[in-house]
C-alpha positions as CSV (number, residue, x, y, z in Angstrom):
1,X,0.0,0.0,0.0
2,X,2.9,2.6,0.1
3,X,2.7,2.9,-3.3
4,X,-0.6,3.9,-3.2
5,X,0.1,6.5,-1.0
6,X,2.7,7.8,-2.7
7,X,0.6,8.1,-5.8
8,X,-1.8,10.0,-4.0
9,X,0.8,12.4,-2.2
10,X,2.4,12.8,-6.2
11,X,-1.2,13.8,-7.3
12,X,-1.9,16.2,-4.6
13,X,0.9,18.1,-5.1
14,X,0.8,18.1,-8.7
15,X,-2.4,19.2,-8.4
16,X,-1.2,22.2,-5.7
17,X,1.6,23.5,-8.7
18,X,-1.1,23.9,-11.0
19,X,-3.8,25.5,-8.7
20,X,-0.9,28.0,-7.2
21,X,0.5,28.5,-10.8
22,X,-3.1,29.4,-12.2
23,X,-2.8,33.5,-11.5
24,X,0.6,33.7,-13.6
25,X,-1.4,32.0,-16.5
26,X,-2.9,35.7,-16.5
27,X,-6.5,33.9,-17.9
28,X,-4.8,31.3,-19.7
29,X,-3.1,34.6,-21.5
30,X,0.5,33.3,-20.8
31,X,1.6,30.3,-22.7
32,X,4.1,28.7,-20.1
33,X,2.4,29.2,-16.9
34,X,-0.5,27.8,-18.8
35,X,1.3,24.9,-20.0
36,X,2.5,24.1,-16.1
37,X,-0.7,24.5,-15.0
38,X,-2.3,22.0,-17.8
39,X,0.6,19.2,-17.6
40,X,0.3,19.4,-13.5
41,X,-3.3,18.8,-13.9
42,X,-2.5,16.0,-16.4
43,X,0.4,14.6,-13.8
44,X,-2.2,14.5,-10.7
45,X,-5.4,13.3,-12.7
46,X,-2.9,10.4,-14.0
47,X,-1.6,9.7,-10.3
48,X,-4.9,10.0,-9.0
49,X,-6.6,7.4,-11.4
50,X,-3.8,5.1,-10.4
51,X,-4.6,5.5,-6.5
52,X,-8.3,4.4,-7.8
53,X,-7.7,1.2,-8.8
54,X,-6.8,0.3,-5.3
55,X,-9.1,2.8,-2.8
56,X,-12.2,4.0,-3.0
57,X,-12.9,6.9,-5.4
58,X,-15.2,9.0,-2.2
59,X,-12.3,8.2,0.2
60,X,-9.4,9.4,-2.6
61,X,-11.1,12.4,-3.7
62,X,-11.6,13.5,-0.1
63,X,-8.3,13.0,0.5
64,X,-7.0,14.6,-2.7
65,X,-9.1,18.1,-2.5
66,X,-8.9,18.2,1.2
67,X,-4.9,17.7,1.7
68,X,-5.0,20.5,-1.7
69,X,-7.1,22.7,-0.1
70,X,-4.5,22.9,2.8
71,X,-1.4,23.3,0.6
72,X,-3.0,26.0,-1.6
73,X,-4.2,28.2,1.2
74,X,-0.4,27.4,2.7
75,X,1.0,28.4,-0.7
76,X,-1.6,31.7,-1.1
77,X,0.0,32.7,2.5
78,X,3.7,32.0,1.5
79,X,3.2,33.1,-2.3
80,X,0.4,36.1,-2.5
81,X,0.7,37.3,0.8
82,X,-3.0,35.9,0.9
83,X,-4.0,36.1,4.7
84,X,-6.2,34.3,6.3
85,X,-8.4,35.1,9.0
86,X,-9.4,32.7,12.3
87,X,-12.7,31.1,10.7
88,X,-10.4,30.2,7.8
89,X,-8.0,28.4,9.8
90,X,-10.4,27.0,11.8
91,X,-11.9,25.7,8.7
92,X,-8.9,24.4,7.1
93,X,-8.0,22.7,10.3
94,X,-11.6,20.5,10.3
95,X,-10.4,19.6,7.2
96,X,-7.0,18.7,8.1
97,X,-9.5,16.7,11.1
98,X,-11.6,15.2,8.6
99,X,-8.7,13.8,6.4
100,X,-6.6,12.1,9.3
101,X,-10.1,10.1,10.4
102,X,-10.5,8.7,7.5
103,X,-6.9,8.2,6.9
104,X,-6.3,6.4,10.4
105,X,-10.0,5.2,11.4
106,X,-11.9,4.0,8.3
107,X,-11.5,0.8,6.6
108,X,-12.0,2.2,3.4
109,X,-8.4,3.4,3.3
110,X,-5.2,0.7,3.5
111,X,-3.2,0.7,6.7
């Protein structure tokens, strides 16, 4: 089952490059920010079909966009200067919450 994690961690960070790179792409008015942002996407959805065949589609895709909704609003903080404010955190951390119980308590998920 490593493997299967590491596809998914390879996913979710290819997935994070292309979400963070999407504002250089200018409205897809830039052609190489637009290119990373397209072959990241590419990279994750391949990775991501790969963690599939083994878990549950619910249980990946939970674990994909929550884990990337973390790292982005990380990246928007360390990139943009994007702040955010104590109900954001809050919220980021249920979802950090929600992503560790189904990671360590459900046995939809490999241990």
């Amino acid at each position: 089952m490593p493997k299967t994690y590491l596809f998914l961690v390879l996913a979710i960070v290819a997935e994070t490059v292309g979400t963070v790179a999407l504002p250089a792409t200018k409205g897809f008015t830039r052609l190489a920010p637009a290119v990373l942002v397209v072959v990241a996407y590419a990279v994750s959805f391949y990775f991501l079909s790969l963690t599939v065949k083994v878990m549950p589609v619910g249980v990946v895709y939970a674990i994909w966009s929550g884990l990337g909704i973390v790292l982005i609003a990380m990246m928007g903080l360390l990139l943009y200067n994007q702040k955010l404010d104590l109900p954001a955190i809050i919220g980021l951390g249920l979802i950090l919450s929600g992503v560790l119980v189904l990671h360590l308590f459900s046995s939809a998920t490999p241990h």
